[in-house]
N, C-alpha and C positions, 0 to 999 in steps of 0.2 A: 670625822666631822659629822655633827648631825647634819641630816640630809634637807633640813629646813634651814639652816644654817643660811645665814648668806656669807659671801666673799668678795672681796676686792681685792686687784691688785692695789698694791703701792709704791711707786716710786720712791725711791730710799736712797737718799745720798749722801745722810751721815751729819747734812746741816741742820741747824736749827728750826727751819721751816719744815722740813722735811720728817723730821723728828717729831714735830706736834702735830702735822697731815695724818700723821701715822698712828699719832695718839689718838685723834678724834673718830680715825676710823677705828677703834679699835674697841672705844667709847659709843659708839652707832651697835654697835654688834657684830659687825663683820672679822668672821676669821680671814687675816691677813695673809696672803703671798707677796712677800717685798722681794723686788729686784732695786739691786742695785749694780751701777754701771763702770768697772772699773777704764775709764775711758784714758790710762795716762798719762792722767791730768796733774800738772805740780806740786798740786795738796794732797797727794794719794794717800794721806794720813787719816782722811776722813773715809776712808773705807773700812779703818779701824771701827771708827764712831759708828758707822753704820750694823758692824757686826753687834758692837755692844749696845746700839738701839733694836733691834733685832730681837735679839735674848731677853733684851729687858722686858719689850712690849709681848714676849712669847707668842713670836709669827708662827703660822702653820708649817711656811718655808720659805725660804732665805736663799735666793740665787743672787750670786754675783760674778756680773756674766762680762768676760774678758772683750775688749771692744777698742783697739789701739789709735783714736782720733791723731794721737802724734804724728800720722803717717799724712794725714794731711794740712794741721802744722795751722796760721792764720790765725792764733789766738795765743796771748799771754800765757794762757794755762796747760795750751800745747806745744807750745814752743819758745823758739828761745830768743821771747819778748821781753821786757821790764816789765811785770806788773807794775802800774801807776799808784804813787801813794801819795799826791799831792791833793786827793779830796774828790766826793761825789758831783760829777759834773751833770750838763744836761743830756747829751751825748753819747751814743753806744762805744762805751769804750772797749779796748783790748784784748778785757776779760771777755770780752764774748765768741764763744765758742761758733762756730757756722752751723747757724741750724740744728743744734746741740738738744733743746727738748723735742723738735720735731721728729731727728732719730729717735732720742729715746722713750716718747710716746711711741711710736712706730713698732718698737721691741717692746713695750710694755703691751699693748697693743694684740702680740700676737701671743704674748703668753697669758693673757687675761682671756681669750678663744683657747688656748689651749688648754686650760685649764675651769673653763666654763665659768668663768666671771664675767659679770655684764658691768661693772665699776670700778674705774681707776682714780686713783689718787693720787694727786699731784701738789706741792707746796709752792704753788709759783702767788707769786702778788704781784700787786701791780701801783703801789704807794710808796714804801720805802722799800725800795728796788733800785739798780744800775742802770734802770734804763732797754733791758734786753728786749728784743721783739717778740721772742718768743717768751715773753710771761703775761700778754696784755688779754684781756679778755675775748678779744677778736679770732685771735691765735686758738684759743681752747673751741671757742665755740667754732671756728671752720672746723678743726680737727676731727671735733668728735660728730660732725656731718660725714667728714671722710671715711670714718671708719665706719659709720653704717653700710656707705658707697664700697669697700674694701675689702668686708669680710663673709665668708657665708650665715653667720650669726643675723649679721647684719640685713644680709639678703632676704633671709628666712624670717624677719621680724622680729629678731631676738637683740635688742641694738645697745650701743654700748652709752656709757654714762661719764665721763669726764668729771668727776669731783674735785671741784676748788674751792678749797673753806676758808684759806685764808686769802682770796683772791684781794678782798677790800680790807683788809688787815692791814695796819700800822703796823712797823717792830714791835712798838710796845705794846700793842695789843696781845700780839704774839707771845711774847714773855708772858705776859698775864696769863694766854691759854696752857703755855706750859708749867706755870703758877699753879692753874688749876686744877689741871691735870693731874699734878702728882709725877709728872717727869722731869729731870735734873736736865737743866740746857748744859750741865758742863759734861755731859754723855757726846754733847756734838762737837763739829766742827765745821768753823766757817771761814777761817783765813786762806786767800786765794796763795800767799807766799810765807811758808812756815817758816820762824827762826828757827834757830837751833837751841836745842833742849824741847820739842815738839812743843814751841812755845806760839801764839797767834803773836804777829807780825805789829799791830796796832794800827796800821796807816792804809792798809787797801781799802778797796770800798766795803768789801765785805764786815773789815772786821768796824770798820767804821758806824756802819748801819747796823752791826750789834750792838755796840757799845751805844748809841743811840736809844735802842727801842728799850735798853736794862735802863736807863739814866731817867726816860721818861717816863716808864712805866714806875716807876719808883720802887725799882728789885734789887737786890744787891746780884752784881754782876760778878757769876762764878769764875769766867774766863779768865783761862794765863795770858796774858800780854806780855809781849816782849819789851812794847816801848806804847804809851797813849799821847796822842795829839793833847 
């Protein structure tokens, strides 16, 4: 890496948001370090899509660091809940994992210091979203106070940056940027409860709010469905 180079880490989870976070940094000039968090989690398919958003975007490097949330269980995605597929409510539903971005900012966190990056990238929004607490603006912005507070980067004046691009992004805006990009959203994955034939599910909230953001954005929408509302 040229040594003017800059870097950020990326959070990389293999979904949609995550996948064009990763494209915009990559589009800024940043050589990328993605982690991604195999936490477990029911969809572990989208750990696939993360490899193959990875290679695509040619990261510098690619961890994906073993992390087993099942052990403490309190979420549809870690346990053995019903994923709900009767429609996005107002509500923190099921799907939410306890405090699920604030560990993995926390682990993104130390490896953006360990590897002398002062910028993390994260795809969270806070529009067409489930609701989680951990994606709302408030959330980012304590955070990355914290980790000035946290780290000796931080201490020393060297302080970290929490990147949210698509914080006030629509789905369909979304689609658009990976439109424009030049990245294939059928690289990712977003169904919280896969069928079988590694098919998206059609009725969780996830795959709901995809099929939204393609329908409004007016894209034709790559995704296999198993079944659409």
């Amino acid at each position: 890496m040229n040594q003017d180079q800059k870097k950020a880490i990326v959070l990389l989870s293999g979904g949609l948001d995550s996948m064009v976070s990763a494209a915009m940094a990559r589009e800024q000039g940043y050589d990328i370090v993605a982690l991604t968090i195999d936490y477990n989690q029911r969809h572990k398919i989208e750990l696939q899509s993360a490899v193959q958003i990875a290679a695509k975007l040619e990261v510098q490097e690619h961890i994906v660091l073993p992390l087993d949330l099942s052990r403490f269980g309190g979420s549809a995605l870690t346990d053995d809940i019903d994923v709900p597929k009767s429609g996005v409510t107002n509500d923190i539903p099921v799907t939410y994992v306890p405090a699920r971005n604030l560990i993995f900012l926390s682990l993104t966190l130390g490896l953006a210091e360990a590897r002398d990056a002062r910028d993390i990238f994260i795809g969270v929004n806070a529009l067409d979203y489930s609701g989680y607490p951990d994606c709302r603006p408030e959330f980012i912005e304590g955070f990355e106070k914290l980790a000035d507070l946290a780290t000796k980067a931080g201490d020393q004046g060297s302080g970290f940056t929490i990147q949210t691009p698509l914080q006030y992004m629509t789905k369909a805006d979304i689609a658009k940027e990976a439109r424009r990009l030049d990245i294939d959203p059928a690289l990712s994955w977003s169904c919280y409860d896969p069928a079988e034939g590694n098919l998206h599910c059609g009725f969780c909230d996830s795959c709901r709010l995809r099929q939204k953001g393609f329908e409004e954005a007016g894209i034709a929408d790559p995704t296999r469905y198993a079944l659409i509302p």
